[in-house]
C-alpha atoms as a printed R data frame, in Angstrom:
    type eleno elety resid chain resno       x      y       z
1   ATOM     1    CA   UNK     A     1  46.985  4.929 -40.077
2   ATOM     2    CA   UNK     A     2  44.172  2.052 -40.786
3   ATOM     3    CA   UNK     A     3  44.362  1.295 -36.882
4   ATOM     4    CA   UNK     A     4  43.408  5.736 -36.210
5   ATOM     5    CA   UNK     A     5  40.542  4.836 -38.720
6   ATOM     6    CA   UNK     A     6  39.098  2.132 -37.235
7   ATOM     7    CA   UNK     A     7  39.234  3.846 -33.949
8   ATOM     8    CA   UNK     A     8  38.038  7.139 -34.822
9   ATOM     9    CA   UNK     A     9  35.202  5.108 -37.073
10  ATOM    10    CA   UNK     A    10  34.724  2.972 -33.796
11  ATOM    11    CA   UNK     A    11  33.852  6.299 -31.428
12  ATOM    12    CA   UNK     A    12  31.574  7.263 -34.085
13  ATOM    13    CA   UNK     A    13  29.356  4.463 -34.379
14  ATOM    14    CA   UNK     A    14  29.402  4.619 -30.226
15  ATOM    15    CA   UNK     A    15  28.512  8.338 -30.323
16  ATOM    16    CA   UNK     A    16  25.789  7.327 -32.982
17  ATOM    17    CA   UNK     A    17  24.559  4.415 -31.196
18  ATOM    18    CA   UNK     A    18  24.485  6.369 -27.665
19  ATOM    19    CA   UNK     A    19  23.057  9.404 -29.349
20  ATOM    20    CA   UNK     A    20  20.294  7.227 -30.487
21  ATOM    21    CA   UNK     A    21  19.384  5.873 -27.623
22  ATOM    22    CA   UNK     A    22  20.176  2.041 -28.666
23  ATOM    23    CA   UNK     A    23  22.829  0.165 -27.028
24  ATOM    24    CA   UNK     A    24  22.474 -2.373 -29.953
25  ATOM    25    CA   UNK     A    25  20.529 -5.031 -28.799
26  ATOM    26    CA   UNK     A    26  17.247 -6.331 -27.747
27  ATOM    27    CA   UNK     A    27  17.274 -5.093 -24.009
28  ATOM    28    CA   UNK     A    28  14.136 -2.590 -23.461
29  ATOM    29    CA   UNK     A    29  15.389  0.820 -23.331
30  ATOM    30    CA   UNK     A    30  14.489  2.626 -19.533
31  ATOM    31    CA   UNK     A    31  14.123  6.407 -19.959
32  ATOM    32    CA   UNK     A    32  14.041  8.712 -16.589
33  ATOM    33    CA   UNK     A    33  10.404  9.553 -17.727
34  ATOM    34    CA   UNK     A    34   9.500  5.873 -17.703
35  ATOM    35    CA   UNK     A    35  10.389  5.396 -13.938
36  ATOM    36    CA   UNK     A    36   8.697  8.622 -12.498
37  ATOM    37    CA   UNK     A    37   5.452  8.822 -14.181
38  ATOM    38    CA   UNK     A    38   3.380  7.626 -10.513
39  ATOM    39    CA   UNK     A    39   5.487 10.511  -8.761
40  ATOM    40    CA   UNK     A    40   4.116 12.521 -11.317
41  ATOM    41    CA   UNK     A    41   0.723 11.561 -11.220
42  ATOM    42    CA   UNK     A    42   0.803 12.170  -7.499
43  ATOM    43    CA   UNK     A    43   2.300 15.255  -7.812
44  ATOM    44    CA   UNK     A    44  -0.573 16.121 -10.116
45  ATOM    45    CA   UNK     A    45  -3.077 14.388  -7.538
46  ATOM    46    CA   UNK     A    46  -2.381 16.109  -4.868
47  ATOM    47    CA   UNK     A    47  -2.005 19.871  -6.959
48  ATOM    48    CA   UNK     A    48  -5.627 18.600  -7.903
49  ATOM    49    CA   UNK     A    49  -6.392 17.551  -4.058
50  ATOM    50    CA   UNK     A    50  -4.943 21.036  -2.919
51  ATOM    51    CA   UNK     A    51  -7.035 23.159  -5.762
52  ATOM    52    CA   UNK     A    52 -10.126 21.082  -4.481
53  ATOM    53    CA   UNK     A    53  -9.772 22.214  -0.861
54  ATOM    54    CA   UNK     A    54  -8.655 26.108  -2.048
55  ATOM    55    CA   UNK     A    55 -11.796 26.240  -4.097
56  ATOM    56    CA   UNK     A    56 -13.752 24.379  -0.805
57  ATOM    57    CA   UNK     A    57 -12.325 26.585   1.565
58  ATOM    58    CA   UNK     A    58 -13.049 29.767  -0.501
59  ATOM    59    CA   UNK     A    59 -16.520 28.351  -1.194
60  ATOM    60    CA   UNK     A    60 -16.948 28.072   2.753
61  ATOM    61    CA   UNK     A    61 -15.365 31.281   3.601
62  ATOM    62    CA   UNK     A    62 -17.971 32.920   0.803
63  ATOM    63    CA   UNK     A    63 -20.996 31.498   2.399
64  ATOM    64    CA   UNK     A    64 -19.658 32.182   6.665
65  ATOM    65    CA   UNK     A    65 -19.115 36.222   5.235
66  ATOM    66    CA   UNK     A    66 -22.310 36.228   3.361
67  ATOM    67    CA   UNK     A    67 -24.483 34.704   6.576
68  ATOM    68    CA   UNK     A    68 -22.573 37.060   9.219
69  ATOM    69    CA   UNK     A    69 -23.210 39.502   6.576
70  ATOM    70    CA   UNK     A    70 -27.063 38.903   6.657
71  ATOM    71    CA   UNK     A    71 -27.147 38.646  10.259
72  ATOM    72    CA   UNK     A    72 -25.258 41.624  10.805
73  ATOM    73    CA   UNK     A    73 -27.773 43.465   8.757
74  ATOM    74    CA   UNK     A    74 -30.305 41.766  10.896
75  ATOM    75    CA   UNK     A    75 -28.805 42.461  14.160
76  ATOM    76    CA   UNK     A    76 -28.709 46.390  12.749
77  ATOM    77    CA   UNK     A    77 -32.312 46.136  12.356
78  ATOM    78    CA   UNK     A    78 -33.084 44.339  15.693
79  ATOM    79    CA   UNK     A    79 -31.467 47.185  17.517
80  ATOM    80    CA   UNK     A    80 -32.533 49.861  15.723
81  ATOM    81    CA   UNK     A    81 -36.327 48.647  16.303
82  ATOM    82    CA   UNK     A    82 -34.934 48.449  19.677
83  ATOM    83    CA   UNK     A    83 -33.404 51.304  20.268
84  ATOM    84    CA   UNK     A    84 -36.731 53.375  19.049
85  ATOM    85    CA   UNK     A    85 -39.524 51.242  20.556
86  ATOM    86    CA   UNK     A    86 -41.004 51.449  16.998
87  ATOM    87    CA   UNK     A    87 -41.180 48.166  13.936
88  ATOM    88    CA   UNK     A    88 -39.142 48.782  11.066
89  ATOM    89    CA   UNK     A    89 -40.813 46.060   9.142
90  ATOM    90    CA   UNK     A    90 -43.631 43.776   8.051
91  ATOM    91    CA   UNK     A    91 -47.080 44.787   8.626
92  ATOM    92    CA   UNK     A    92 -48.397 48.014  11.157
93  ATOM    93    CA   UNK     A    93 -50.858 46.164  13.054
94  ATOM    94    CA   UNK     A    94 -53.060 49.230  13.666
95  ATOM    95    CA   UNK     A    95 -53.050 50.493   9.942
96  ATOM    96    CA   UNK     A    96 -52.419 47.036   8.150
97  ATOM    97    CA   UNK     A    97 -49.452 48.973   6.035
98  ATOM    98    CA   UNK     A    98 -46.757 47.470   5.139
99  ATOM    99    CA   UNK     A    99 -43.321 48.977   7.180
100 ATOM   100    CA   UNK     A   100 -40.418 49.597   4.765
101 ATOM   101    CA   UNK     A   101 -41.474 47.361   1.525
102 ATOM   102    CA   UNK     A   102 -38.813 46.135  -0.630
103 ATOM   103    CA   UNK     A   103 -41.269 47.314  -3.682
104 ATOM   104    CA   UNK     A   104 -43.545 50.192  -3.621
105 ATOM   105    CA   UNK     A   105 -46.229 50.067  -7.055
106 ATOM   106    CA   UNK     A   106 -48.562 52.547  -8.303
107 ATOM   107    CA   UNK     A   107 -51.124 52.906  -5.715
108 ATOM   108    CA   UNK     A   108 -49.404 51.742  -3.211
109 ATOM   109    CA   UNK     A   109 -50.084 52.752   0.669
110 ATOM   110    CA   UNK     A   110 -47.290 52.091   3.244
111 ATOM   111    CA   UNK     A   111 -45.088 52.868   6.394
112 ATOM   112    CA   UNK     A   112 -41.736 54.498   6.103
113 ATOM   113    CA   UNK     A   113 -39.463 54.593   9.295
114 ATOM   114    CA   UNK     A   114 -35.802 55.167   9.098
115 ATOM   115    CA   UNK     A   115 -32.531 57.716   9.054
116 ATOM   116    CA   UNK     A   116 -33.147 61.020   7.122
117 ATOM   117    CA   UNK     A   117 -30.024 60.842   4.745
118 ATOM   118    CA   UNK     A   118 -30.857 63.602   2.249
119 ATOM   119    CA   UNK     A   119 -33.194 66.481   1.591
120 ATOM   120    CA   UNK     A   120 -34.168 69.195  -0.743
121 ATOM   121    CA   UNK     A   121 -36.035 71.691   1.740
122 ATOM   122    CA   UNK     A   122 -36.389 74.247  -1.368
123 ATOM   123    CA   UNK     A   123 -39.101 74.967  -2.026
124 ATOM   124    CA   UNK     A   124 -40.651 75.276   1.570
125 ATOM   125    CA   UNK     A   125 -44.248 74.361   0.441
126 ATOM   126    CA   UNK     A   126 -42.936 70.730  -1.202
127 ATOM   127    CA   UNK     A   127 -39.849 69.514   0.271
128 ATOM   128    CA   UNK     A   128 -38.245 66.226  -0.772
129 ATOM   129    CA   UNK     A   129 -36.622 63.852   2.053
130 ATOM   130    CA   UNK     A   130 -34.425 61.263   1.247
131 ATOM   131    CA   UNK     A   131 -34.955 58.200   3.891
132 ATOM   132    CA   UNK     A   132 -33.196 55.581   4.326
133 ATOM   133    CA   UNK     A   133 -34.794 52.298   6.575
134 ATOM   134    CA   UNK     A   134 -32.756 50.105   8.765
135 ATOM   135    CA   UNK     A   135 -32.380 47.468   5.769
136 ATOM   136    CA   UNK     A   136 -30.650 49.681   3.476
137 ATOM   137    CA   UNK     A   137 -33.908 50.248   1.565
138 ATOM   138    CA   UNK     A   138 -34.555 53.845   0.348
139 ATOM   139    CA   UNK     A   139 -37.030 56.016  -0.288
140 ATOM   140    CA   UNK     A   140 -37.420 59.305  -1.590
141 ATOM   141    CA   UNK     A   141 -40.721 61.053  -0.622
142 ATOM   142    CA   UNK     A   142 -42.363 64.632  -0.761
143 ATOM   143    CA   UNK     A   143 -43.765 65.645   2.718
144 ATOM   144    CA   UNK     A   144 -46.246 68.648   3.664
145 ATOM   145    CA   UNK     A   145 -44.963 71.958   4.011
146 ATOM   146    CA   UNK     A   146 -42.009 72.192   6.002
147 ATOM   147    CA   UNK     A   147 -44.003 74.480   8.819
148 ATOM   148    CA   UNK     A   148 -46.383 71.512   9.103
149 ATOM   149    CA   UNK     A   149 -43.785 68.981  10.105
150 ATOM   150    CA   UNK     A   150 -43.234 68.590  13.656
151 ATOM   151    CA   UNK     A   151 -41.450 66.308  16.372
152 ATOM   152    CA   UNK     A   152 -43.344 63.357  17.766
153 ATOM   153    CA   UNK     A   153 -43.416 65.626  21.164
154 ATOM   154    CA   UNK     A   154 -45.331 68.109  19.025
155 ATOM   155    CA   UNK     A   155 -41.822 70.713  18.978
156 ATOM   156    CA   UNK     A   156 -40.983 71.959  15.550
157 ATOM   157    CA   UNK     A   157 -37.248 73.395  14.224
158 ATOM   158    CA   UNK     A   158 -36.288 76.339  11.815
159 ATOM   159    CA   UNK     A   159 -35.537 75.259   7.692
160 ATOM   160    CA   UNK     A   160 -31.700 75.804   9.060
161 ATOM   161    CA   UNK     A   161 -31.988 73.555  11.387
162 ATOM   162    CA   UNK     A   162 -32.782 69.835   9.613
163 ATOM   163    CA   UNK     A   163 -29.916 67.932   8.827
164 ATOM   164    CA   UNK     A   164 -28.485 64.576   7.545
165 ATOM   165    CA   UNK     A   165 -28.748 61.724  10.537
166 ATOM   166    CA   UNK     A   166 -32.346 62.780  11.733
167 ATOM   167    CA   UNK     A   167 -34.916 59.847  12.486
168 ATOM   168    CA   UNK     A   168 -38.164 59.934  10.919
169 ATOM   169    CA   UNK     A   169 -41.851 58.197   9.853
170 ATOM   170    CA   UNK     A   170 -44.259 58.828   7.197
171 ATOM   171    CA   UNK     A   171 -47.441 56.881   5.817
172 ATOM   172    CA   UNK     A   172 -46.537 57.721   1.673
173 ATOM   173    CA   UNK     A   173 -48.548 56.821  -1.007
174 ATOM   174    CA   UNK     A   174 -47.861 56.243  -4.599
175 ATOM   175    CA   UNK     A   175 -50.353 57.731  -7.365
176 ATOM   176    CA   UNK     A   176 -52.034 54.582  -9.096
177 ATOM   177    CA   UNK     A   177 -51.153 56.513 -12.511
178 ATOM   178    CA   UNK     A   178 -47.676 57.447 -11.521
179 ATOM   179    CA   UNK     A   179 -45.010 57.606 -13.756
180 ATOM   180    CA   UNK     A   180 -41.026 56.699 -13.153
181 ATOM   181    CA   UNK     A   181 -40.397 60.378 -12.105
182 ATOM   182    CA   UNK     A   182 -42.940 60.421  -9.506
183 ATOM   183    CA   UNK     A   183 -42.386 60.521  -6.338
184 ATOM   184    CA   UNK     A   184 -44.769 58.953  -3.586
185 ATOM   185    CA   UNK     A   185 -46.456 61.762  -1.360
186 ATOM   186    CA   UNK     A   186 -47.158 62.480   2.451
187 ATOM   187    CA   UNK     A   187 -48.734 64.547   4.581
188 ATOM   188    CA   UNK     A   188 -47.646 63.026   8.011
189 ATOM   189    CA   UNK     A   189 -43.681 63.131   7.635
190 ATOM   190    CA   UNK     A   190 -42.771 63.209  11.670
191 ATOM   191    CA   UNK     A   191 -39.460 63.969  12.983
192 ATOM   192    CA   UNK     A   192 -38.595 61.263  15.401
193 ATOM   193    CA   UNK     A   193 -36.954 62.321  18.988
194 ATOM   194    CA   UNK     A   194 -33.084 61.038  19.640
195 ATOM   195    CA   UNK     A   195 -33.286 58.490  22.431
């Protein structure tokens, strides 16, 4: 019976001691964590590494979209000035106006060309035209009575007959007292001709 004591009492202390982590003497201890820290710290390294380039790459891919973007949008207006012998931009050298400005103040004079993309022909005697320029820029304008607007070939169409898509020009101007509901004002809107 005293030897099943001392054995049982024996596996105990082992199970203790192992259970611990101590083997009972002096020797340094080696845990798995001890011997792979470098793996890990590559591991980590090269998740870093790999973020880096992701965030690079994404940062590259950002900037390539935005400049094809920008000289998409510059292309679009090269061939649209092309396409209608007129500018669509900077400064009319025989008037000095400014063609499709980003800004338009009170008291502003200047040159709209672009793509009719909305209009309120009621009433007649005031319509409103919504244009839109090769840029993107917009402008909403009220032209001369609608029986005083004409094609550049000096033809003319019924009310029924405008529509969304048509080319046109206008000199506008903005009041110098104008408020944010005003609208700038011509008296030249013309109808451009599909080339």
């Amino acid at each position: 019976m005293k030897k099943l004591k001392f054995i049982v009492l024996g596996l105990v202390l082992v199970l203790l001691m192992a259970a611990c982590g101590g083997s009972g003497g002096n020797e340094p201890t080696t845990t798995n964590e001890q011997v792979n820290p470098p793996a890990q710290q590559e591991e980590t390294t090269t998740e870093e590494t790999t973020s880096t380039e992701e965030t690079t790459t994404e940062e590259t891919t950002t900037e390539e979209t935005t400049t094809e973007e920008t000289e998409a949008t510059q292309e679009e207006g090269a061939t649209a000035e092309e396409e209608s012998g007129l500018q669509m931009s900077g400064i009319d050298p025989e008037t000095g106006l400014e063609i499709n400005p980003e800004n338009v103040n009170p008291g502003d004079t200047f040159i709209i060309r672009g793509t009719i993309i909305s209009m309120n022909l009621t009433p007649t005697t005031s319509p409103e035209f919504l244009i839109e320029a090769p840029s993107g820029q917009r402008y909403r304008i009220r032209s001369q009575p609608l029986d005083e607007i004409f094609f550049e070939d000096g033809s003319q169409i019924k009310p029924h007959e405008y529509r969304q898509g048509m080319k046109a020009m206008a000199t506008a101007t903005l009041a110098a007292d104008a408020t944010i509901t005003d609208l700038p004002v011509t008296n030249d809107l013309t109808l451009l001709l599909d080339e």
